[in-house]
C-alpha positions as CSV (number, residue, x, y, z in Angstrom):
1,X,-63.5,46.8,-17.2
2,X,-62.9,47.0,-13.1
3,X,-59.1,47.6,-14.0
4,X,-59.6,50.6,-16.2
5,X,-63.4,51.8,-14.9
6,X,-64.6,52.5,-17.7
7,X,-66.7,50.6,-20.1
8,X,-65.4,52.0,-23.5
9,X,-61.7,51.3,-22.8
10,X,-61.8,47.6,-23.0
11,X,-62.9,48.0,-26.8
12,X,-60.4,50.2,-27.7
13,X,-58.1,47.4,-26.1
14,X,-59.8,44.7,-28.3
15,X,-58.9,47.4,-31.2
16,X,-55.0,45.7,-30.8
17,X,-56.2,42.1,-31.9
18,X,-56.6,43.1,-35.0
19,X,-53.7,45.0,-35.1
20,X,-51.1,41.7,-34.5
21,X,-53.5,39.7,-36.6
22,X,-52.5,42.1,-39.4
23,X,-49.1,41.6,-38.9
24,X,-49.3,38.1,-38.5
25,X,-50.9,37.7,-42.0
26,X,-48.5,40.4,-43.3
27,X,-45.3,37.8,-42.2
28,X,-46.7,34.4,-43.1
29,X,-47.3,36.0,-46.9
30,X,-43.7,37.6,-46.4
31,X,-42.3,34.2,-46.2
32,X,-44.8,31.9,-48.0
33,X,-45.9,30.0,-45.5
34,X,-49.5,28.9,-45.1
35,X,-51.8,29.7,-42.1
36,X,-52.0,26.4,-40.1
37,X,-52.9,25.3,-36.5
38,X,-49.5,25.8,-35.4
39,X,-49.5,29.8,-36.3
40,X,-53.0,30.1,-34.6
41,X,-51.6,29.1,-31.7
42,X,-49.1,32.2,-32.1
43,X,-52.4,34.3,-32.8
44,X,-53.2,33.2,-28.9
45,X,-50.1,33.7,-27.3
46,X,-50.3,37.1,-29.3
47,X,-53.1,38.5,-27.8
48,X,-51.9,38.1,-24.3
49,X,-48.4,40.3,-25.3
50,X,-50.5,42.7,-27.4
51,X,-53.3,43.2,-25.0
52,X,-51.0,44.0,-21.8
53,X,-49.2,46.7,-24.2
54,X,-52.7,48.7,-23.9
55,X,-53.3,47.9,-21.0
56,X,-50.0,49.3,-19.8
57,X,-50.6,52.6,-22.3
58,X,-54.4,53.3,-20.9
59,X,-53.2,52.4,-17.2
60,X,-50.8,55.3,-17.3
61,X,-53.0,57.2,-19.4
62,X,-56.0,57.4,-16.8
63,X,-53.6,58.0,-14.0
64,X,-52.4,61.1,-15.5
65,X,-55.7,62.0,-16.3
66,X,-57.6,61.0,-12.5
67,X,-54.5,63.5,-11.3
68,X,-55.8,66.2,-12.7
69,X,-53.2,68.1,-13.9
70,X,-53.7,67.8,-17.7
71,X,-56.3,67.0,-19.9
72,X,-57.4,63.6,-22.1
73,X,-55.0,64.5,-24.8
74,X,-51.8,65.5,-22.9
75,X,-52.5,62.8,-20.7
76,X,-52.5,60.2,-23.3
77,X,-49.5,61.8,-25.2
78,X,-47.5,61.8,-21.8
79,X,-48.6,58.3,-21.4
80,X,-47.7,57.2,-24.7
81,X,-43.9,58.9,-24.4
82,X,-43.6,57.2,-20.5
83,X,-44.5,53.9,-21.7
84,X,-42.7,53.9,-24.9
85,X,-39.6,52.0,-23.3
86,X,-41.2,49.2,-21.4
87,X,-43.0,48.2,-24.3
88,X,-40.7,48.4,-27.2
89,X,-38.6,46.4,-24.5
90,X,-41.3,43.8,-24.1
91,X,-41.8,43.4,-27.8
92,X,-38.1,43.4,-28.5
93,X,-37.7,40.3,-25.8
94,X,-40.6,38.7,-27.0
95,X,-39.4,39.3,-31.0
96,X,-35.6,37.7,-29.9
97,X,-37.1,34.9,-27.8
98,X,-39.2,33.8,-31.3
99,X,-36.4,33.9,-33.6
100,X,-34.9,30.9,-33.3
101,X,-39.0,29.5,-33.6
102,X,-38.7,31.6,-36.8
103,X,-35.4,30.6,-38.0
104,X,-36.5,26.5,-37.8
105,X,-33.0,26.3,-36.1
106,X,-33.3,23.0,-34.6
107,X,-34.2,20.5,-36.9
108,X,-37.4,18.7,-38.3
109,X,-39.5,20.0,-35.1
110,X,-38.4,23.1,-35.5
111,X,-39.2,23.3,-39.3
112,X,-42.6,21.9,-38.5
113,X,-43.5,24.7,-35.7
114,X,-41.3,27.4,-37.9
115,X,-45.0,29.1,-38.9
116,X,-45.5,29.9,-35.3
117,X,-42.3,31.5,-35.1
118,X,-43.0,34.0,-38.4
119,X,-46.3,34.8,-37.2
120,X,-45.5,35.6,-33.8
121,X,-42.5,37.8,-35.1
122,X,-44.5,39.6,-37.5
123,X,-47.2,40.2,-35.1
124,X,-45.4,41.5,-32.6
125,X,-43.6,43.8,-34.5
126,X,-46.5,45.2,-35.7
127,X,-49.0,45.3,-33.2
128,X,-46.3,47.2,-31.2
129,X,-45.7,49.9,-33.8
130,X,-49.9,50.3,-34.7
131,X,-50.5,50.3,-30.8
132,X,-48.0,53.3,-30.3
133,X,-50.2,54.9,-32.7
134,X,-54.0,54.2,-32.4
135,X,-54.5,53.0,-28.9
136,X,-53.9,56.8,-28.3
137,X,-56.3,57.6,-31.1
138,X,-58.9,55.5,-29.9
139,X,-58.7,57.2,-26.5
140,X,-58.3,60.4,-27.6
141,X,-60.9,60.7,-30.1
142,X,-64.1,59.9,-28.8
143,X,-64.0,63.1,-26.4
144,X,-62.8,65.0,-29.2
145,X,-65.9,63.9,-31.1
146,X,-68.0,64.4,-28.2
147,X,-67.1,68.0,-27.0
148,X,-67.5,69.6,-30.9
149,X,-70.9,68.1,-30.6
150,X,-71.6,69.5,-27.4
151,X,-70.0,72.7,-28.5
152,X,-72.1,72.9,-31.2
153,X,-75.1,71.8,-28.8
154,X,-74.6,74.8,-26.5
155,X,-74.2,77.3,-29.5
156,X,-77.5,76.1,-30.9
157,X,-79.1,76.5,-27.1
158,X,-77.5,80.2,-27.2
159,X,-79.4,80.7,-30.7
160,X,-83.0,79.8,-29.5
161,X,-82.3,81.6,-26.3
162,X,-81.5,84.3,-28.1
163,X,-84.6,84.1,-30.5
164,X,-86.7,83.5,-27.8
């Protein structure tokens, strides 16, 4: 909340749990592998890759906005095409450094812990894709929502003036 200075943003970053939780479920079924402890821990090591991908698009966002220069919208596009690099690089580092977790290369441990592997694979892969695409949403949108309202405030004000 004191990062971003605002109180609504940390929701919409809680909006990406969901979305790696998604894909985790998505890649366990892919496979046929059973949720277990060991792919809930992925779940938690998730949410700490996940989360710092909004964080990283809403960071930049804001900036752009507190400059001034362009508004919500255009600041969140702009954000979304500046930081579309460092985190399909993240996820890509953090998909390759889980492969060989998802491959079970390695043995009995390895086929033991293999779930974790899937799940964080799967969950990173989406959660990066749906974050691309709704964490700019989720910003965008409630001020979209907002102004028609007050637009529609103001031209009901005008009417009763104009009544009056």
């Amino acid at each position: 909340m004191a990062l971003l200075e605002s109180f609504a943003q940390p929701f919409i970053i809680m909006t990406t749990i969901p979305m790696g939780a998604i894909g985790v479920f998505l890649a366990l079924i892919f496979t046929g592998k059973a949720l277990s402890m060991i792919s809930l821990m992925a779940i938690v090591m998730l949410i700490g890759v996940v989360v710092n991908n909004a964080i990283l698009l809403l960071d930049e966002a804001n900036r752009l906005l507190r400059s001034g220069a362009m508004g919500r919208r255009s600041a969140v596009m702009t954000a979304a095409k500046t930081k579309f690099q460092p985190i399909v690089l993240a996820t890509f580092a953090s998909v390759v450094a889980q492969l060989p977790l998802a491959f079970a290369l390695g043995g009995d441990v390895a086929a033991m812990t293999q779930p974790m592997g899937i799940a964080s694979v799967g969950g990173l892969i989406v959660s990066a894709l749906l974050t691309m695409y709704l964490v700019p949403t989720f910003f965008w949108l409630p001020n979209a929502i907002f102004s028609k309202v007050k637009t529609k405030k103001d031209k009901f004000i005008q009417k009763r003036k104009m009544l009056a």
